[in-house]
N, C-alpha and C positions, 0 to 999 in steps of 0.2 A: 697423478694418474695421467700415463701418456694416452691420447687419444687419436685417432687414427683418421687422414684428413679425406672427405668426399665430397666432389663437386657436381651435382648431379641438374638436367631442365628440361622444361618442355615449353610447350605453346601454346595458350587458346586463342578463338577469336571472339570476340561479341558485334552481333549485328542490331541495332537499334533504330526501327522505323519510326515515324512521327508523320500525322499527318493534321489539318487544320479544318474548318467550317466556315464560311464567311459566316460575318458577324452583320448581322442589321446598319441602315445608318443611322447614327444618332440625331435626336431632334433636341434642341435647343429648349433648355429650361432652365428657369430663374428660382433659385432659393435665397433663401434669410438664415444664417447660422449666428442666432446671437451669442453664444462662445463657443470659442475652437476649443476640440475636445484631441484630448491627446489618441495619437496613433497605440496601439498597446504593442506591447515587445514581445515577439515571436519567443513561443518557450520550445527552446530545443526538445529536440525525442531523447528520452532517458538510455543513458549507452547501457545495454546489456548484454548478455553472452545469448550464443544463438540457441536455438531450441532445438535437441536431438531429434533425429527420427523415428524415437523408439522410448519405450521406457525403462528401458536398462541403463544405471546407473556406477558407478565406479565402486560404490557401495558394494553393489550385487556383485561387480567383478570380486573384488576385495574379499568377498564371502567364499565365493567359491574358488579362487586361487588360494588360500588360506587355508581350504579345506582338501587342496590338491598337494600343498608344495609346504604347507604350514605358514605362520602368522609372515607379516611382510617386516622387513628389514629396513625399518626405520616409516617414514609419515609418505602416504598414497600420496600420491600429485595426480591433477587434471591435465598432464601433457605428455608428449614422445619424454621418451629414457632420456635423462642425461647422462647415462653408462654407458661410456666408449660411443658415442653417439659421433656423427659427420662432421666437419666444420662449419655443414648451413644450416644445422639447428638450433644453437641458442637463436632466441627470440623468436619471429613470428614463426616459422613452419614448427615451432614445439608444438603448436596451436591450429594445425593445419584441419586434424581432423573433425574438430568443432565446426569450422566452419563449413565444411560440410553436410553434415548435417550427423555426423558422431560422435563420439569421446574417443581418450584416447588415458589411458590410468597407468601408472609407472611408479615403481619404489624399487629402493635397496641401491647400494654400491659396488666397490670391485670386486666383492666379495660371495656378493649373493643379490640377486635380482630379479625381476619380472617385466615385463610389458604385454600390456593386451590395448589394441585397439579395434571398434567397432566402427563401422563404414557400411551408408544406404549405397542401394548403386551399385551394388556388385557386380554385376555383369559387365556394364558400361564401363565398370573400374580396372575389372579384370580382361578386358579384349582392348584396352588403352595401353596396359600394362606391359601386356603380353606381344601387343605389336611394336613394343620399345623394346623388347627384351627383358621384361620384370617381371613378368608370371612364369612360372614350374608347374603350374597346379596345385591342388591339394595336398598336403603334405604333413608327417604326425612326427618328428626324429629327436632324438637325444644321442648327442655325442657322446666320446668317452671321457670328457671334461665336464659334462654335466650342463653342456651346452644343447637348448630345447629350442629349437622354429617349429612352427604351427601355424598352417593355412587349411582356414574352415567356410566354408561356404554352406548355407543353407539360404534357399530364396533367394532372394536381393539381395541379403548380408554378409557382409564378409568379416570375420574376426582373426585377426591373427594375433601372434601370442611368440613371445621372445620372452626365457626363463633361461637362468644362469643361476646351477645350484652345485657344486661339488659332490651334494651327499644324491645329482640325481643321473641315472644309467639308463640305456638302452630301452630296457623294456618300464621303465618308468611312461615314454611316449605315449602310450594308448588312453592310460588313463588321464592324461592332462587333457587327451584329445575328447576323450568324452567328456571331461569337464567345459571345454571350448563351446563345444555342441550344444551343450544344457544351456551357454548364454547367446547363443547364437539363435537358438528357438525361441527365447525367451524375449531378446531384438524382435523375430519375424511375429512374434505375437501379439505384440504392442506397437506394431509399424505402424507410422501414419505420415502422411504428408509434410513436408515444410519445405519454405523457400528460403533461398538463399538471400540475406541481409545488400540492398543496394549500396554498389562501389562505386567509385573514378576510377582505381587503377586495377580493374581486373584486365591481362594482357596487356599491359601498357608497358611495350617497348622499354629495354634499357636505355638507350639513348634520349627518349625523352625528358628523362632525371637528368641523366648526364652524362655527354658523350667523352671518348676517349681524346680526341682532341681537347675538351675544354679541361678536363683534369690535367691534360701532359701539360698545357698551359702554366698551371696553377704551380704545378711540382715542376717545372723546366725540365723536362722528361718525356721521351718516348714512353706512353700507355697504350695496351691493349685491351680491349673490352673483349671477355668472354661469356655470351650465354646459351652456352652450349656447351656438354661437357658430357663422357661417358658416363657407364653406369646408368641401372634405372631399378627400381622395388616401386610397391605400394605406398610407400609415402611421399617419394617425389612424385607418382601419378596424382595424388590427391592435392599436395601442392602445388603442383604446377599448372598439371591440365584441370580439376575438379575445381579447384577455388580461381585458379589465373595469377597467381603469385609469381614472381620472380625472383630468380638471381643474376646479380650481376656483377660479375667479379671484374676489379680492372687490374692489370697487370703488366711487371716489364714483361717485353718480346722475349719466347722459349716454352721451355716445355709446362705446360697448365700445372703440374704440380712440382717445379723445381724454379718459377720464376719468381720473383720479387711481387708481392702482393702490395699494394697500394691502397686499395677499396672496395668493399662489399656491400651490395644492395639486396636486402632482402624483405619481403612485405607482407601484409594481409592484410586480401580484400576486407572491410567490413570489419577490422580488426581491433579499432577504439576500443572496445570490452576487454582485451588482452592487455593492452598499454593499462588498463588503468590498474594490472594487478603486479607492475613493476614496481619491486620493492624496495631496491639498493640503489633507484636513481639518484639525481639530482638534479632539481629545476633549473632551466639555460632558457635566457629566450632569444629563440629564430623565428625572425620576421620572418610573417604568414602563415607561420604554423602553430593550430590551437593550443598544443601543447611541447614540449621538449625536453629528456631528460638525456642527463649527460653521465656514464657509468664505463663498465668494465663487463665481459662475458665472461661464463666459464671457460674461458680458455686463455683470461685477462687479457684480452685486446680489447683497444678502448672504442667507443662508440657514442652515437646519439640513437633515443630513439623519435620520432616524429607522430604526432598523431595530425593527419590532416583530414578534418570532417571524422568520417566515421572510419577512416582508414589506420592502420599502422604499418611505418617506414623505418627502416633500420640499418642505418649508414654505421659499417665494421674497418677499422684499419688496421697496421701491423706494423710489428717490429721492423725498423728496417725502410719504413713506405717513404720517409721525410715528413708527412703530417704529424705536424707537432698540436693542431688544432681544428679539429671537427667543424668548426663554428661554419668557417667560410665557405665549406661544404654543405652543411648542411643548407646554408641559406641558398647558392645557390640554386641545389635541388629544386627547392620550395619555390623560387623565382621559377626554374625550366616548367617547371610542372603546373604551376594556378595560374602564372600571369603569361610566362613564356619567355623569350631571350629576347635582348632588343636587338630592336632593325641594325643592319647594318649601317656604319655610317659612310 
């Protein structure tokens, strides 16, 4: 399956105030500890997946797409499509709109498919979107290929809906749109509050991992660092600006989609819950980082991914780049990012 390559980002910022109390002086006291008693060992927070905004489920998707389009085309997944899907989606932004505070349900192949994603925040989502050029509005269509988009807003919620059926037409659109609708109200019924899981690397600069200098270094090569790139929809908003994610592609000098690709950074904040549902890796270790698995993506380019703290980090390279081994990359990363670069000499 040829898939079709898209490089898409945006920006947040985070502003973090701190402020302090004096503290009393201390006055001088004598104890007696007739045994030292051990310090106890800090028990890590259990990594888990974040909590939706709502109480609609993949399940209840499942139900009603099922009941719209007929039974699904192989096993539901909790992430974006991997049908004809960008090149910056395997790994974390599959995962983007969990961390938001949605789901995100997906089945079938090139044959026959669906996607529905739920997102709190609609407004906010869609006037971010829309000032990049990725909102149209509302929208209910089926092509003459059997190709369906659907943008459903009701309240705060937003659903959209990506269906690819051969056996579906034109006037198929209305009723899918009223099936969107059913779980759209069904989201704004059950809304409730949640926060966003604390990060390091929400907006954290590409060059902080690692700049184009230090990789042209590595590879005796002029590199370009790109993170910026056209194109914009509802999932790079939600990746980019809604979670703070990044890409960052490093490349030779030329044109963004005809130049020699080298390396690709792509992340999630608060993403530890996601790394740990990687299935086909293989344990590596890079110093400094809690975890490291070393594999291939769907589109078999080889990679590491990283989990540092509650974060996941996922360094992509390519036919062609010279990296014949992730290793030294990834560790640097890890060095730019927890400890920093050293002084010059």
């Amino acid at each position: 399956m040829r898939r079709r390559s898209l490089l898409i980002l945006g920006a947040v910022a985070l502003l973090l105030v701190s402020g302090c109390t004096p503290t009393p002086d201390p006055k001088p006291t004598v104890s007696v500890d007739p045994s030292p008693s051990a310090t106890p060992t800090p028990t890590p927070d259990p990594i888990v997946a974040p909590t939706p905004a709502f109480d609609v489920t993949c399940d209840d998707v499942t139900a009603e797409m099922s009941a719209l389009v007929g039974p699904p085309a192989g096993a539901v997944e909790e992430h974006l499509s991997l049908v004809s899907m960008p090149n910056w989606y395997p790994g974390p932004a599959l995962y983007a709109f969990q961390r938001a505070g949605g789901i995100a349900c997906s089945t079938g192949d090139d044959s026959r498919s669906w996607e529905v994603t739920i997102v709190p925040g609609a407004q906010t989502v869609i006037t971010g979107a829309e000032s990049r050029g990725g909102w149209w509005g509302e929208e209910a269509r089926c092509e003459d290929n059997g190709m369906c988009v659907l943008q459903v807003v009701d309240g705060d919620v937003l659903v959209s809906g990506l269906v690819f059926d051969p056996e579906l037409a034109a006037d198929d659109a209305g009723r899918i749109d009223e099936g969107l609708r059913r779980i759209a109200a069904a989201a704004v019924a059950t809304s409730k509050q949640v926060e966003l899981a604390p990060s390091d690397i929400v907006g954290v600069e590409c060059a902080r991992y690692l700049t184009a200098v230090e990789l042209g270094e590595d590879l005796g090569t002029e590199v370009v660092l790109r993170d910026s790139f056209g194109g914009w929809g509802i999932p790079s908003e939600v990746y980019q600006v809604v979670n703070g994610s990044r890409i960052c592609h490093y490349a030779s000098n030329g044109n963004e989609y005809e130049s020699q690709g080298f390396l690709t950074i792509t992340t999630l904040p608060g993403g530890a819950w996601a790394f740990e549902r990687i299935e086909d890796g293989t344990a590596v270790e890079i110093e400094g980082a809690d975890a490291a698995l070393r594999g291939v993506d769907e589109f078999d380019r080889p990679l590491i991914d990283l989990r540092l703290g509650t974060d996941w980090i996922r360094l992509t390279t390519y036919q062609g780049s010279g990296i014949s081994d992730l290793t030294p990359i990834a560790e640097q990363v890890v060095q730019n990012f927890t400890v920093g670069r050293p002084a010059p000499q």
